[in-house]
C-alpha positions in Angstrom: 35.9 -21.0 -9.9 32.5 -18.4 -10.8 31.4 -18.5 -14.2 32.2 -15.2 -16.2 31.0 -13.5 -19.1 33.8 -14.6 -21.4 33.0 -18.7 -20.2 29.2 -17.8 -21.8 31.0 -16.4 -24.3 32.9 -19.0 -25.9 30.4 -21.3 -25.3 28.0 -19.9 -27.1 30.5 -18.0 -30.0 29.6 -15.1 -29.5 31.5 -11.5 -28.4 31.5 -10.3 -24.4 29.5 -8.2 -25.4 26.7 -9.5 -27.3 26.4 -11.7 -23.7 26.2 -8.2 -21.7 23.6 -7.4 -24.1 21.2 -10.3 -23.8 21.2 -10.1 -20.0 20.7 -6.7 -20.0 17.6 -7.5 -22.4 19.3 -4.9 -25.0 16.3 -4.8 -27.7 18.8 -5.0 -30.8 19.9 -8.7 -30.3 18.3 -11.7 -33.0 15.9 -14.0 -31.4 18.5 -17.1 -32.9 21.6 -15.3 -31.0 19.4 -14.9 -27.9 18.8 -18.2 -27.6 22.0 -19.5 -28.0 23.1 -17.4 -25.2 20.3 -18.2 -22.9 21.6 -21.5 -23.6 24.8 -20.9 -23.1 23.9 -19.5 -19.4 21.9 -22.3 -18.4 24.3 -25.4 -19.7 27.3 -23.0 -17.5 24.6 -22.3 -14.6 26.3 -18.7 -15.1 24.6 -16.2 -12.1 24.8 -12.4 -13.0 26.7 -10.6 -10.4 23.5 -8.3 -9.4 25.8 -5.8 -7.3 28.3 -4.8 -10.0 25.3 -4.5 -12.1 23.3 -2.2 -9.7 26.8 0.0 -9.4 27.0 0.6 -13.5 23.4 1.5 -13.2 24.5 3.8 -10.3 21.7 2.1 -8.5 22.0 0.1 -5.1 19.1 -1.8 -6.0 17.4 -1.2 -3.0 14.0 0.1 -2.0 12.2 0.7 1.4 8.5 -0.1 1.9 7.4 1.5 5.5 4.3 0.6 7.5 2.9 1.6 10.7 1.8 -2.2 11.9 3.3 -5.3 10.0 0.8 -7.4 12.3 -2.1 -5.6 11.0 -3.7 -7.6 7.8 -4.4 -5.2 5.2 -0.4 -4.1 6.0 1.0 -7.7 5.8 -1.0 -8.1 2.7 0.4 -4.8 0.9 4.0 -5.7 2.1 3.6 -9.0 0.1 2.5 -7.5 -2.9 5.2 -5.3 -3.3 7.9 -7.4 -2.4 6.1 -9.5 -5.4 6.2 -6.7 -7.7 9.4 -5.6 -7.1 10.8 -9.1 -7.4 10.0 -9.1 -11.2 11.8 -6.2 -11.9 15.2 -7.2 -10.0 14.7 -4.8 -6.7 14.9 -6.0 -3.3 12.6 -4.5 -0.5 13.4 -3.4 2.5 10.5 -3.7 5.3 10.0 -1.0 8.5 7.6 -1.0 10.7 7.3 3.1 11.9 4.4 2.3 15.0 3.3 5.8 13.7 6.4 7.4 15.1 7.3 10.5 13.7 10.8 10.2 13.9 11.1 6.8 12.2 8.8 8.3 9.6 11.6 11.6 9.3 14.3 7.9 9.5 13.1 6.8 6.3 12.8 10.0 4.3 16.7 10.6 5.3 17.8 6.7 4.4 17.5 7.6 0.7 19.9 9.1 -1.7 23.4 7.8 -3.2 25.0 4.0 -1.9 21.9 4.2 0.7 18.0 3.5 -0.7 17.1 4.4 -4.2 13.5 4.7 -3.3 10.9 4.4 -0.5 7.3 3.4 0.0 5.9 5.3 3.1 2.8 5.0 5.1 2.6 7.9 6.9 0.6 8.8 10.2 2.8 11.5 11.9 5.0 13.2 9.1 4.3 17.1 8.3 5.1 18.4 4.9 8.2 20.1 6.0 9.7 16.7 7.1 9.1 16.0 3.3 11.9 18.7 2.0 14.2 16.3 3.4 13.7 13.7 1.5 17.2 12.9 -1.7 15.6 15.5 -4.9 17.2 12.6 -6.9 15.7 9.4 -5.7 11.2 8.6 -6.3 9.0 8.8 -2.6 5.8 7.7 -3.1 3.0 8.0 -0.1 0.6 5.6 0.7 -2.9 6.3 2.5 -5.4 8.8 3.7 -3.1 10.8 5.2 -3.1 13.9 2.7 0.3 15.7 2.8 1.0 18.9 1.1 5.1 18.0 -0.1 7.2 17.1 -3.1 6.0 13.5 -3.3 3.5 11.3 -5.1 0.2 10.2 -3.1 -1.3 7.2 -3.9 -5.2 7.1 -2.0 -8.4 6.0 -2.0 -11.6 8.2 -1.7 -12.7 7.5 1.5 -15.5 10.3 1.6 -16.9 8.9 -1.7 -16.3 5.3 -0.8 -18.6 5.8 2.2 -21.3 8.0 0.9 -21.4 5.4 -3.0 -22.1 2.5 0.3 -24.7 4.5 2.3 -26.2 5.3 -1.3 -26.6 1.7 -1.9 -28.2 0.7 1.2 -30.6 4.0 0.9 -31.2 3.0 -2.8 -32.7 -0.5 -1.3 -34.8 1.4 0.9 -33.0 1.4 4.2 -33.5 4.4 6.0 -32.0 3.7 9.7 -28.2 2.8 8.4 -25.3 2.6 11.6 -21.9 3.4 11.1 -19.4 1.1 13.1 -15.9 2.9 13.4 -16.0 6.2 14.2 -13.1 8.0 15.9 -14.4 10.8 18.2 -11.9 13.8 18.8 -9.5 13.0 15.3 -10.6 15.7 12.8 -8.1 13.7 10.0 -7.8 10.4 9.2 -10.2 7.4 7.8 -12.6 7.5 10.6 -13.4 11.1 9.9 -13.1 10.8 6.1 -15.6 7.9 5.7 -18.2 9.7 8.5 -18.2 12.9 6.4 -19.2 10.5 3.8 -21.7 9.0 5.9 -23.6 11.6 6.2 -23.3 13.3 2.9 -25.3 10.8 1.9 -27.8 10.5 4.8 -28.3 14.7 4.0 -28.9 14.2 0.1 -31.5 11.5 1.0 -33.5 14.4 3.2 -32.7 11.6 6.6 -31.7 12.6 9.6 -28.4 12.0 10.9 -28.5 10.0 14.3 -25.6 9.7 16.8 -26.9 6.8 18.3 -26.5 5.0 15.4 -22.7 6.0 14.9 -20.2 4.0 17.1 -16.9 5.2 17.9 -14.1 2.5 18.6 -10.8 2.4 20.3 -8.8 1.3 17.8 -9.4 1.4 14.0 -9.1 -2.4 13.0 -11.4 -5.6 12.7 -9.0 -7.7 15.0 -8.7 -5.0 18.4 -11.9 -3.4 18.1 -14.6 -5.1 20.7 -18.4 -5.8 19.2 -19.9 -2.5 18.9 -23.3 -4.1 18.9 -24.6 -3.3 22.2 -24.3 0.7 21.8 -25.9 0.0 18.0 -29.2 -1.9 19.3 -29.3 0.6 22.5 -31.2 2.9 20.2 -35.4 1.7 19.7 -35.9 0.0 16.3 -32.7 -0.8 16.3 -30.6 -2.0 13.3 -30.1 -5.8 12.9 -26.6 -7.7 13.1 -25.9 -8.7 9.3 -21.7 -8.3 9.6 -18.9 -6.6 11.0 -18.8 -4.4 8.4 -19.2 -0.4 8.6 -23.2 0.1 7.9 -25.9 -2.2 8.7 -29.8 -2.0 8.5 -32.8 -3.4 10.5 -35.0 -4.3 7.4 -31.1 -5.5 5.8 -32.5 -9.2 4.8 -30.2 -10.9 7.2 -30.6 -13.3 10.5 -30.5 -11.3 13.9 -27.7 -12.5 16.5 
C-alpha cells in the first residue's frame, strides 16, 4: 500500500497540513517542525504524487524545448542544459527535433495551452510572425537564436554582427591586416552567416582595409562537422593567410605553424 500524507503525518505528529506545507516549501514553517517532517518522509520513503500536484497548480508540468538538429553539437549541448535546469525546479522536458520545417515549427506553437504544454522553448528557422498569434496568450514562448521575429514572444540572442566585428577588431588590433572569413552563406540575406559577414566587414571598413572576396569562403552547410576544409579557396588568393584553426578568421603573420 503507497505512503499518504496522513502516514507522514502521524509519524512525525504533526497536522496534514503542516506536511502539505513543508513539501510545498511554504516559507512559514519552523526549521525544528521541518525537519521532523523531512524525517518523517525519508524513514516512510513517502514519494509526492507529482501529477495531482501539477493539477492543483493547474499546471501539467510539462514543457517543450524544439531544435532544428538534435545531432548537431551546440543543439545536443543546449538540450542538456535545460533538461538540467528544469529538473531542479520539478518540470519535465519534452525534446523535438523541427529539421527547419515550418509546419513542425507552427506544431509546437499550437501544442501549448490547458492539459497540453505549459510552455515551449523554440529554435526557429522557418516561422513568420503571424504563425506566432497562434501561440496559448496564457502559457510563456520563449525563442532561441538569430532568427529575429517580430511576434508576442521573448527572444533570447546573441549579437552576431558585434560578435564578428569585437573578433576582426582583435586580430586588426594585433596588426593583422589580410583576415579570411570561413563560413559565409552566399544568396541568404538572414541568418548567422550574413549577420557575422556584416560584422566582418564593419570592422575591416573602420580600419580604412579593403574588403576582399577571395578571402571570404562560403560553405554548404553551416556547421564544423559537414562543412569540407575551406583552405584551398582561402590560400588561392597571393600572400595568402596561414592555417592556425578551423575557426572563422585567420591571418598569415597569425603566430601559428602552416599546414
Amino acid at each position: 500500500m503507497p505512503v499518504t500524507l496522513k502516514d507522514v503525518a502521524e509519524r512525525a505528529s504533526v497536522s496534514i497540513k503542516t506536511v502539505s506545507n513543508v513539501i510545498n516549501d511554504y516559507p512559514f514553517v519552523t526549521a525544528e517542525t521541518r525537519a521532523r517532517v523531512q524525517r518523517a518522509i525519508e524513514e516512510t520513503g513517502y514519494r509526492p504524487n507529482v501529477g495531482a500536484r501539477n493539477l492543483r497548480r493547474g499546471r501539467t508540468g510539462f514543457i517543450i524545448l524544439a531544435v532544428p538538429e538534435l545531432e548537431n553539437p551546440y543543439f545536443a549541448e543546449l538540450t542538456g542544459l535545460v533538461i538540467t535546469a528544469a529538473r531542479r525546479r520539478e518540470w519535465t522536458v519534452l525534446v523535438e527535433q523541427t529539421l527547419g520545417s515550418r509546419e513542425l515549427e507552427q506544431a509546437v506553437i499550437t501544442s501549448m495551452g490547458p492539459q497540453r504544454i505549459d510552455a515551449a522553448i523554440l529554435s526557429p528557422l522557418a516561422i513568420e510572425p503571424e504563425d506566432l498569434l497562434q501561440a496559448s496568450s496564457s502559457a510563456p514562448l520563449v525563442l532561441l537564436g538569430e532568427r529575429d521575429i517580430a511576434g508576442p514572444a521573448d527572444h533570447v540572442m546573441i549579437d552576431n554582427v558585434a560578435a564578428s566585428r569585437t573578433a576582426v577588431e582583435h586580430l586588426i588590433g594585433l596588426g593583422r591586416r589580410r583576415i579570411a572569413l570561413i563560413g559565409d552563406e552566399p544568396g541568404k540575406a538572414t541568418g548567422t552567416s550574413s549577420l557575422r559577414t556584416a560584422g566582418y566587414r564593419q570592422a575591416l571598413a573602420a580600419a580604412g582595409l579593403p574588403y576582399d572576396p577571395a578571402l571570404v569562403v562560403p560553405v554548404k552547410h553551416y556547421e564544423r562537422s559537414r562543412a569540407p576544409p575551406p583552405w584551398p579557396t582561402c590560400s588561392s588568393s597571393p600572400n595568402r593567410p596561414t592555417r592556425c584553426s578551423a575557426a572563422t578568421t585567420c591571418s598569415r603573420s597569425a603566430p601559428c605553424t602552416p599546414p
